[in-house]
C-alpha positions as CSV (number, residue, x, y, z in Angstrom):
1,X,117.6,75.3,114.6
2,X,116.8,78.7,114.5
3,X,113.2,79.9,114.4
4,X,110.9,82.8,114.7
5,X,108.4,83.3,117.5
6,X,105.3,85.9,116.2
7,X,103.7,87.3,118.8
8,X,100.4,87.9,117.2
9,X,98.5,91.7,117.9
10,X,95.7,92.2,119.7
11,X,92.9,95.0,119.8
12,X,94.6,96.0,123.0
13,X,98.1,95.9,121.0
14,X,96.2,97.6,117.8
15,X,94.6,100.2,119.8
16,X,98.6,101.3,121.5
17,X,98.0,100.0,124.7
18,X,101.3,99.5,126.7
19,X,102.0,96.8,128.9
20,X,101.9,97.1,132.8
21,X,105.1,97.4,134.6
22,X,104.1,94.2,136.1
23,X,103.6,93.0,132.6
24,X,107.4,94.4,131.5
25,X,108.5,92.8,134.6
26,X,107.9,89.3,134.3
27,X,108.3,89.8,130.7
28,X,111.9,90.9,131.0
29,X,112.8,88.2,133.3
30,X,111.1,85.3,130.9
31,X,113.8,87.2,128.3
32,X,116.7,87.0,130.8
33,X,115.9,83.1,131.1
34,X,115.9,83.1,127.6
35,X,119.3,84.7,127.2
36,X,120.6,82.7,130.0
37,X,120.0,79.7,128.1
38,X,122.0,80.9,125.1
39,X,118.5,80.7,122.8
40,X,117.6,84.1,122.6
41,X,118.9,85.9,119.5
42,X,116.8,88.7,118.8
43,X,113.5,90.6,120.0
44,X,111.4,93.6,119.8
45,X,107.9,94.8,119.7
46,X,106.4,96.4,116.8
47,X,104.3,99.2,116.8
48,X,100.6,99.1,115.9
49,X,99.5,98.6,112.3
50,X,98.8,102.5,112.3
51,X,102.5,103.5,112.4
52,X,102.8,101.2,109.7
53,X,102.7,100.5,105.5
54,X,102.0,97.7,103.5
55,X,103.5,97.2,100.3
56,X,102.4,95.0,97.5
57,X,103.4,93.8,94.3
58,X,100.3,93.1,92.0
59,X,102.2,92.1,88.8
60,X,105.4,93.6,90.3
61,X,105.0,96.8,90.4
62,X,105.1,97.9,94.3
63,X,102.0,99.6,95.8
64,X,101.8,101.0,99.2
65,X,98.8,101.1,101.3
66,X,99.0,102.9,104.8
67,X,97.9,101.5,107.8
68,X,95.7,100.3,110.1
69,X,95.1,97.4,108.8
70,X,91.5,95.5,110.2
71,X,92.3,92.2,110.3
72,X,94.3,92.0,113.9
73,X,94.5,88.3,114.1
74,X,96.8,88.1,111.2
75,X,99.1,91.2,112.6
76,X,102.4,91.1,114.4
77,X,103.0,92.5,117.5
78,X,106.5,92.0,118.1
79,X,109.0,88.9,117.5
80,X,111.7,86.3,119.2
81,X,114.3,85.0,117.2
82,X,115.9,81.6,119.0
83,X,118.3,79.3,118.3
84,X,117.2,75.8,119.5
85,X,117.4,72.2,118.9
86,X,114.4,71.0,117.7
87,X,110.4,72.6,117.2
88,X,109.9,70.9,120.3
89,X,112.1,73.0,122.6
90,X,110.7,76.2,121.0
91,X,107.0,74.6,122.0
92,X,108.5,74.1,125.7
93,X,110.1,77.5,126.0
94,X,107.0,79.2,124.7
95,X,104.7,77.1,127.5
96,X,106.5,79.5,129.5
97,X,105.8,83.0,128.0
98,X,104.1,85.0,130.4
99,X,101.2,85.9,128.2
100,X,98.1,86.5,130.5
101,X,95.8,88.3,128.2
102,X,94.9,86.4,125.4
103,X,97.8,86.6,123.3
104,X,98.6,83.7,121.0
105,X,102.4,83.1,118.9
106,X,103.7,81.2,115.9
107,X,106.6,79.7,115.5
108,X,108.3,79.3,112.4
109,X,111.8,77.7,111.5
110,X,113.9,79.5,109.3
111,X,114.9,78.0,105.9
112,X,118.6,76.9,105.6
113,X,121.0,76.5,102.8
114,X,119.9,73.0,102.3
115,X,116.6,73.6,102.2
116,X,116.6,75.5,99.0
117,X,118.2,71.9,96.9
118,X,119.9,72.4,93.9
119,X,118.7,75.8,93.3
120,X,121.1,77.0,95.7
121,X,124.4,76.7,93.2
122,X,127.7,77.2,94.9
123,X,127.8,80.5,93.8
124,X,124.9,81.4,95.5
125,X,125.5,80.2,98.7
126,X,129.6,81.6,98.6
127,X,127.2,85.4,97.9
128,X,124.5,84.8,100.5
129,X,127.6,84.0,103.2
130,X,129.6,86.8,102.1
131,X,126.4,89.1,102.4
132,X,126.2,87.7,105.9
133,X,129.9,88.2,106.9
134,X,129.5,92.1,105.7
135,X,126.2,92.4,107.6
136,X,128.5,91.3,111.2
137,X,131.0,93.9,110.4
138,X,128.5,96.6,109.7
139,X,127.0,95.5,113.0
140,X,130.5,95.8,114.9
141,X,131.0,98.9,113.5
């Protein structure tokens, strides 16, 4: 199962405050655990909100509305992306993040071709897979 860990912002995240090099540390060998295992896929930290745009799409037509944006609780702050067996090895792993000042996650499983029932036709799914097949290329390229 593959899933998304949100590492939620903060006002110290909000506000551009960097980690410690004790903080980079232990995160960066909680990561190396994580690759170890084979679960880690992806990561990265985001900037703050003030770097950022929000787009919109009140009756489809796109708006964009710069940031910051004031509700922090509901902001990302950077992202996992794992490959495990179940929710409840995501909820183990994350026991172990080495968050120490009030930081708080989500995790989220991705959807999968089965998910989406009949409205995924054949044709669809033959599309999406050829989409991803092109997107590993690009990437080895």
């Amino acid at each position: 199962m593959r899933c998304m860990v949100f590492v939620k912002a903060t006002e110290d995240s909000e506000a551009g405050v960097m980690p410690s090099e004790k903080d980079l540390a232990e995160m960066g060998a909680y990561n190396e655990e994580l690759v170890n295992a084979g679960v880690m896929l992806d990561a990265a930290g985001l900037h703050a909100s003030k770097k950022g745009v929000r787009v919109t799409y009140p009756e489809g037509t796109p708006t964009v509305t710069d940031g910051p944006f004031a509700e922090t609780k509901e902001l990302i702050a950077g992202y996992w992306i794992w490959e495990v067996k179940s929710l409840d090895e995501a909820i183990e792993w994350s026991r172990r993040i080495p968050f120490n000042h009030g930081e708080s996650i989500e995790i989220r499983p991705f959807m999968e071709p089965e998910d989406f029932g009949e409205a995924l036709t054949p044709e669809l799914q033959e599309r999406g897979e050829a989409l991803e097949a092109r997107m590993e290329e690009q990437k080895d390229s």
